[in-house]
C-alpha positions in Angstrom: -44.9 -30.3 -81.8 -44.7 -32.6 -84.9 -47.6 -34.2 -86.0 -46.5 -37.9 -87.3 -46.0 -40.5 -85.1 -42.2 -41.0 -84.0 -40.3 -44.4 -83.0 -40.5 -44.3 -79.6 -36.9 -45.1 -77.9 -35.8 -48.7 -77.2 -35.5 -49.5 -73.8 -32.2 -51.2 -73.9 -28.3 -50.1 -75.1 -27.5 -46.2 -75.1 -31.4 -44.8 -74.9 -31.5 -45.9 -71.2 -28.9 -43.1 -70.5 -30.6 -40.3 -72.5 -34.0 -41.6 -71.1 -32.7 -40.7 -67.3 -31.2 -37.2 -69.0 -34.2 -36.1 -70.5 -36.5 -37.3 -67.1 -33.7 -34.7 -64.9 -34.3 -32.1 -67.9 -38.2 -32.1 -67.5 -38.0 -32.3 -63.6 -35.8 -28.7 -64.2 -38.2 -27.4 -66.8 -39.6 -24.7 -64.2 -35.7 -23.3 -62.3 -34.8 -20.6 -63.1 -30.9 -20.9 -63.0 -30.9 -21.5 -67.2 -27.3 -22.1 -67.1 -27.7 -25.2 -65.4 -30.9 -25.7 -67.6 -28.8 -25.6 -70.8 -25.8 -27.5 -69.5 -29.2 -30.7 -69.1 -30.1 -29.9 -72.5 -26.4 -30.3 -73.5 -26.3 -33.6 -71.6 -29.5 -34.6 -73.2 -28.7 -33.6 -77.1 -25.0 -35.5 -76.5 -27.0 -39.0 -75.2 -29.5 -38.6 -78.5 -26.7 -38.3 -80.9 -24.6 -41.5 -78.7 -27.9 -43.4 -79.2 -28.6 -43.1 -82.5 -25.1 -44.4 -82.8 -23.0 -41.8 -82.5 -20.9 -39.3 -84.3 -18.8 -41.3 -86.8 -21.4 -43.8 -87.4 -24.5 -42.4 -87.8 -22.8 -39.6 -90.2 -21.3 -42.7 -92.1 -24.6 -45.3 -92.0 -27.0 -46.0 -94.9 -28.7 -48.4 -93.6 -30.1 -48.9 -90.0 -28.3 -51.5 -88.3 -27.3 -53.6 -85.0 -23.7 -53.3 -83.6 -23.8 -55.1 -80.4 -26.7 -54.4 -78.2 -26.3 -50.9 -80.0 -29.0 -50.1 -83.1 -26.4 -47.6 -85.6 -29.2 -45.5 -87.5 -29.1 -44.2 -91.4 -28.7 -40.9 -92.5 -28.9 -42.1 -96.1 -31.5 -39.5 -96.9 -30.3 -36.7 -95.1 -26.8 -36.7 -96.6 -28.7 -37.4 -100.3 -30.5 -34.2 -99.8 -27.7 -32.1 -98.7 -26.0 -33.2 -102.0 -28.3 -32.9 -103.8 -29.7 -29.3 -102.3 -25.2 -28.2 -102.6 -25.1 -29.3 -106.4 -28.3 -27.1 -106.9 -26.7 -24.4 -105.3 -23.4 -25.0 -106.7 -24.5 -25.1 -110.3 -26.4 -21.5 -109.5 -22.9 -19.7 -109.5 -21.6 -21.9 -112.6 -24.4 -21.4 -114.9 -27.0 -19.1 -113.1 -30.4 -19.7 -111.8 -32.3 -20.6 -114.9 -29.7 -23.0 -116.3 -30.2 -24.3 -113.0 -33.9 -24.8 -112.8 -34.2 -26.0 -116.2 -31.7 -28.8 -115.4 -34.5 -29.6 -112.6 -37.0 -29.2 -115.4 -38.8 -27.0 -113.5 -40.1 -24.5 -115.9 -39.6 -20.8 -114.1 -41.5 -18.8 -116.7 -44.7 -20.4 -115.8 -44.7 -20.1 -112.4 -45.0 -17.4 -109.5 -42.2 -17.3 -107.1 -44.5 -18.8 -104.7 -45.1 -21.0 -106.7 -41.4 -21.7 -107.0 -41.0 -21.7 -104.0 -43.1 -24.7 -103.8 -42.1 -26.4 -106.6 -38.5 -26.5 -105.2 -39.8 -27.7 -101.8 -41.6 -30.4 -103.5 -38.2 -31.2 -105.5 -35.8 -31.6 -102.8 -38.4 -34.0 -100.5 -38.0 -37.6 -100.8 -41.0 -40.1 -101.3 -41.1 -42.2 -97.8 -42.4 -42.6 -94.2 -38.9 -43.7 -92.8 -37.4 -41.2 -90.0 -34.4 -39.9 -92.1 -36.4 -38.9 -95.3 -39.3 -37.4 -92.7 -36.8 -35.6 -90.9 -34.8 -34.2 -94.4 -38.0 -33.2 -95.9 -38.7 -30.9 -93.3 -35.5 -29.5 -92.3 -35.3 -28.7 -96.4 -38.3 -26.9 -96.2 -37.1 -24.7 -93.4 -34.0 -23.9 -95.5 -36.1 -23.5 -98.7 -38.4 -20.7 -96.8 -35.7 -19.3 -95.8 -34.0 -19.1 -98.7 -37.4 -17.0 -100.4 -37.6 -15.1 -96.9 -38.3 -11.3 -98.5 -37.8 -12.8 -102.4 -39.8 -10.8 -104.6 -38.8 -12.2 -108.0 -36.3 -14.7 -109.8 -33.9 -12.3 -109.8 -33.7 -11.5 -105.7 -33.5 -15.3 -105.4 -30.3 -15.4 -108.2 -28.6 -12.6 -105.6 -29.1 -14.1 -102.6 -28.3 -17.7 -103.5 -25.3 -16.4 -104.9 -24.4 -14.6 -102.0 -24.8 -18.1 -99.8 -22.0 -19.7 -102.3 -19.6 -17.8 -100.4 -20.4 -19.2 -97.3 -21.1 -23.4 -96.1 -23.5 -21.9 -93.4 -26.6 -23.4 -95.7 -25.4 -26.2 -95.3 -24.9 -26.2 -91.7 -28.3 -24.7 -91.1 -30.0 -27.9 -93.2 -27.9 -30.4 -90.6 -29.0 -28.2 -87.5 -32.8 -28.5 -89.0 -32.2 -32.4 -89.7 -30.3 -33.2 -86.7 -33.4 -31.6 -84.5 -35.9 -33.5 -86.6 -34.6 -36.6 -85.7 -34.8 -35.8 -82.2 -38.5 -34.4 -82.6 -39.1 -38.0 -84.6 -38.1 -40.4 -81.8 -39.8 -38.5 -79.0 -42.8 -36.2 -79.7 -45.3 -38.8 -79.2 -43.4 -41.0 -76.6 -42.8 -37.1 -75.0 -46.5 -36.2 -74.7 -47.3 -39.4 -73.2 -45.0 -39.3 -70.4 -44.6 -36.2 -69.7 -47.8 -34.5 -71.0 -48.5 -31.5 -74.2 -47.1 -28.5 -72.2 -43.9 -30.3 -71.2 -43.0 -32.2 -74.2 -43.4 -28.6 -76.1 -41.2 -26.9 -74.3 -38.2 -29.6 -73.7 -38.4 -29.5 -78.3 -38.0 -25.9 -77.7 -35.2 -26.0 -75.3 -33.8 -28.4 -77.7 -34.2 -26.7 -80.6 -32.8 -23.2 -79.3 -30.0 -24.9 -77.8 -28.7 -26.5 -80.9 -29.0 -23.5 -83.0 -27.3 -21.4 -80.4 -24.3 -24.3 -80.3 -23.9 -24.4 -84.1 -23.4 -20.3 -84.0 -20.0 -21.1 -82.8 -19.5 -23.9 -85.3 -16.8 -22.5 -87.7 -17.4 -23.7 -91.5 -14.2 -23.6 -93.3 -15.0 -24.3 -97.2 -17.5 -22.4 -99.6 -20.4 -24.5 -101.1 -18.6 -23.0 -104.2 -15.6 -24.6 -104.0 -17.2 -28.0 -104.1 -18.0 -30.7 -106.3 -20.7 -32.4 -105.7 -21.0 -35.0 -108.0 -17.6 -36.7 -107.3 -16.7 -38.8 -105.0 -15.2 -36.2 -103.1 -18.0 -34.1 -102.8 -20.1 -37.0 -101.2 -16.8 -37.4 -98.4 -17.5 -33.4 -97.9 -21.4 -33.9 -97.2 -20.2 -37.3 -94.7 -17.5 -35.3 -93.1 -19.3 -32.4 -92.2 -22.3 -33.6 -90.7 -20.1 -36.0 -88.7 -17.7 -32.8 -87.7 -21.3 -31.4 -86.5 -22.7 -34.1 -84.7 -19.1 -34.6 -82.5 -19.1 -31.1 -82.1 -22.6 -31.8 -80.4 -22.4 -35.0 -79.0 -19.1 -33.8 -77.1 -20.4 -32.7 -73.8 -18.0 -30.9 -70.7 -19.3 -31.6 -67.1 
């Protein structure tokens, strides 16, 4: 469970229809027929991403805002950090690692790999209490730890950052992270108050597993090194794919 406050949902527009979703999902927490189980958890990750806006819109908004009786939230922050996180990463095969860091003006002799390892946590998190640069800042810690997962030195980092530049997956694990923060955000709190500690844990969890497991199938289909991300270009790539994502998840099959 997180530990800072969330928004809890409006009553009105598109949450009333995830609201009933999520009531079915903890009424089923206990049966033990978890294709049915998933296929509420589907039901209930489609309504969040309708009611935050949806696909195309959310992906596309930098600023929270009313269309209708519907409230379209920002993912301003989110897509800044992916940019940002892709030209890091990007730059790594160009010029290598300490080019890279030096840029950042993080000085790498000075400092452990933990310490590193902190420092480029602290880098990539934005400075503000809003929901999208809450939810970014932890979904880029995730990736950051696992990015030093088993990194002894400066060097094991290089090697495996380099071997992530043939693939988008980092990417598409950040949005998986982010997408699920912004879920925990709007209903931890409003969670444990209707539906007590115990229940509210475990419908995160079933969330949580249940978009990682849907994302495995996800197919990226450009390398983070074939990107630029400081054109205009690059920001349509960091739009389009968390929008490709999100429809991907927001499309649900009875």
């Amino acid at each position: 469970m997180g530990t800072s406050k969330g928004t809890m949902p409006p009553s009105n527009g598109d949450w009333s229809s995830l609201k009933g979703d999520l009531t079915t999902l903890v009424n089923n927490i206990d049966i033990p027929n978890q294709e049915k189980k998933q296929k509420l958890t589907a039901k209930v990750v489609s309504d969040f991403i309708t009611a935050i806006g949806g696909a195309d819109n959310f992906a596309s908004s930098s600023k929270s805002r009313k269309d209708g009786s519907t409230t379209i939230y920002s993912s301003k922050i989110g897509r800044a950090t992916a940019t940002q996180f892709g030209s890091f990463l990007g730059s790594i095969g160009i010029g290598g690692i300490q080019n890279s860091l030096n840029t950042l003006k993080i000085n790498f002799n000075d400092l452990t790999i933990d310490e590193l390892h902190k420092e480029l946590i602290q880098v990539f998190s934005v400075t503000s209490n809003s929901d999208d640069a809450n939810a970014a800042n932890k979904a880029m810690a995730e990736v950051v730890d696992e990015l030093f997962n088993e990194v002894d030195n400066i060097e094991d980092l290089e090697t495996k950052i380099l071997s992530s530049l043939e693939t988008e997956d980092i990417l598409c694990q950040f949005y998986e992270r982010y997408i699920f923060k912004r879920f925990e955000r709007n209903f931890d709190e409003y969670d444990i108050g209707h539906y007590g500690n115990d229940k509210a844990r475990r419908i995160l969890e079933d969330v949580e597993s249940y978009i990682h497991i849907k994302l495995k199938t996800y197919q990226c289909d450009k390398k983070i090194k074939d990107i630029d991300f400081s054109t205009s270009a690059g920001e349509a790539f960091i739009q389009e794919q968390l929008q490709n994502i999100l429809e991907f998840l927001e499309d649900y099959d009875d």
